[in-house]
N, C-alpha and C positions, 0 to 999 in steps of 0.2 A: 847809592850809599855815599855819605857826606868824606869829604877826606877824614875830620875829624874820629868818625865811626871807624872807617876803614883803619886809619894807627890804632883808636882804642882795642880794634879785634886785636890786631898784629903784638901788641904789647902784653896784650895780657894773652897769649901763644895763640892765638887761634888763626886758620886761615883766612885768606881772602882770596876768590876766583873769580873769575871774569871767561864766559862764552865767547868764542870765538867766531863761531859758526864753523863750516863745510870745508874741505881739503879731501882731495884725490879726485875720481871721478865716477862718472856713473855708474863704469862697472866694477868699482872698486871705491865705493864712498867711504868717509873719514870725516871728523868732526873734530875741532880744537878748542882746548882751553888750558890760559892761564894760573897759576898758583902763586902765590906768594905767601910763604911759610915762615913762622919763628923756629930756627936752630939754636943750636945750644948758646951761643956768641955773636948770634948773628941772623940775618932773615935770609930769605934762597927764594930762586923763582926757576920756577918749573913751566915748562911746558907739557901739557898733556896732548898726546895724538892719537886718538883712538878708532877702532873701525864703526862703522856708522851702524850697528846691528838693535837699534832700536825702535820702539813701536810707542803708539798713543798709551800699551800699558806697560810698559818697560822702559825707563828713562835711567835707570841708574847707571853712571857712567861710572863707576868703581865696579861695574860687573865687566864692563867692555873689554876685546880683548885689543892689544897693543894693533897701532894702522900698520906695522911694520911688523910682525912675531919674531925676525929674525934681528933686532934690531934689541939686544937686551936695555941700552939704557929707555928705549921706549917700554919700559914693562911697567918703571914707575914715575915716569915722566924723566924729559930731559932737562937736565941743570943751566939755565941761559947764563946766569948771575946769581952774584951773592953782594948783600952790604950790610954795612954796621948798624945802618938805624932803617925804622921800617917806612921812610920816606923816600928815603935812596934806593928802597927794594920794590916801590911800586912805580918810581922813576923809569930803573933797569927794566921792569915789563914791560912799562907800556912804549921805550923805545924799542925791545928790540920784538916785540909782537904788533903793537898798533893797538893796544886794547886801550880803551877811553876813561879817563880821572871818575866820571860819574855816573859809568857802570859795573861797579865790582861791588861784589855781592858778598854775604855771610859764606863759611862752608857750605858746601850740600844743597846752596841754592841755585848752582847752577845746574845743576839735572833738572830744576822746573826749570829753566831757561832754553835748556836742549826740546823739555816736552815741549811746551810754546813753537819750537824750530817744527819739530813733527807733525803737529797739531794745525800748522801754516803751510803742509804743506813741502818742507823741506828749501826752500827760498835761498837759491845761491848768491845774489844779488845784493839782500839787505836782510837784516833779521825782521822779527815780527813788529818790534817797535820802531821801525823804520833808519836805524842808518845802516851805513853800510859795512860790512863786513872788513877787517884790517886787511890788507895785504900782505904779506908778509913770506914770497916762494922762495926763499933765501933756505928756510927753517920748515921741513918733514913734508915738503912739495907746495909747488901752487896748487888753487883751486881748478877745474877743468869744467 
């Protein structure tokens, strides 16, 4: 998605996500993605950390339950950042997740992005489209 695209979602309220790929570990898989949202004054950047319970026919990642259940702000994502304009709010993601300027997506398209994850296989290493997955084990564990 073009930067341009991605502010026009963000202005006229709608979000903007970005896959992360895999966190936790085998025997406890988890999958990550980013949000960037219009608030009332302001745009916010979520983290989503979710447990990895999906299949080639189940991608919806709004069904998942939290990587953490005990961890309430992981029910609806955690709050990294907030900024005034929606430039500054996809700055704040991508430093403090590693998500990349020219893969973020419409809402809702990143559950086809998670399918593609599944579909490939589950690839700890790099996604489908070949780069490689952010780092980032500061924020809801490293990958293992």
């Amino acid at each position: 998605m073009a930067e341009s695209f991605i502010l026009g979602a963000l202005r006229r309220g709608r979000s903007v996500e970005q896959f992360l790929g895999p966190c936790g570990s085998a025997g406890r898989p988890g999958v990550r993605y980013v949000e960037v949202r219009a608030a009332k004054t302001s745009f916010e950047v979520y983290l989503h950390t979710l447990a990895d319970v999906g299949s080639e026919n189940f991608f919806d990642l709004g069904e998942f339950p939290p990587f953490d259940p005990d961890d309430e702000a992981d029910e609806f994502g955690r709050l990294l950042g907030m900024a005034e304009d929606p430039l500054a709010a996809v700055i704040v993601a991508e430093q403090c997740t590693g998500a990349g300027r020219g893969r973020w997506v419409n809402e809702g398209i990143v559950q086809d992005e998670y399918g593609d994850f599944v579909r490939a296989g589950r690839p700890s290493d790099a996604s489908p489209g070949g780069w490689l997955w952010p780092e980032f084990p500061d924020v809801a564990g490293p990958r293992t």
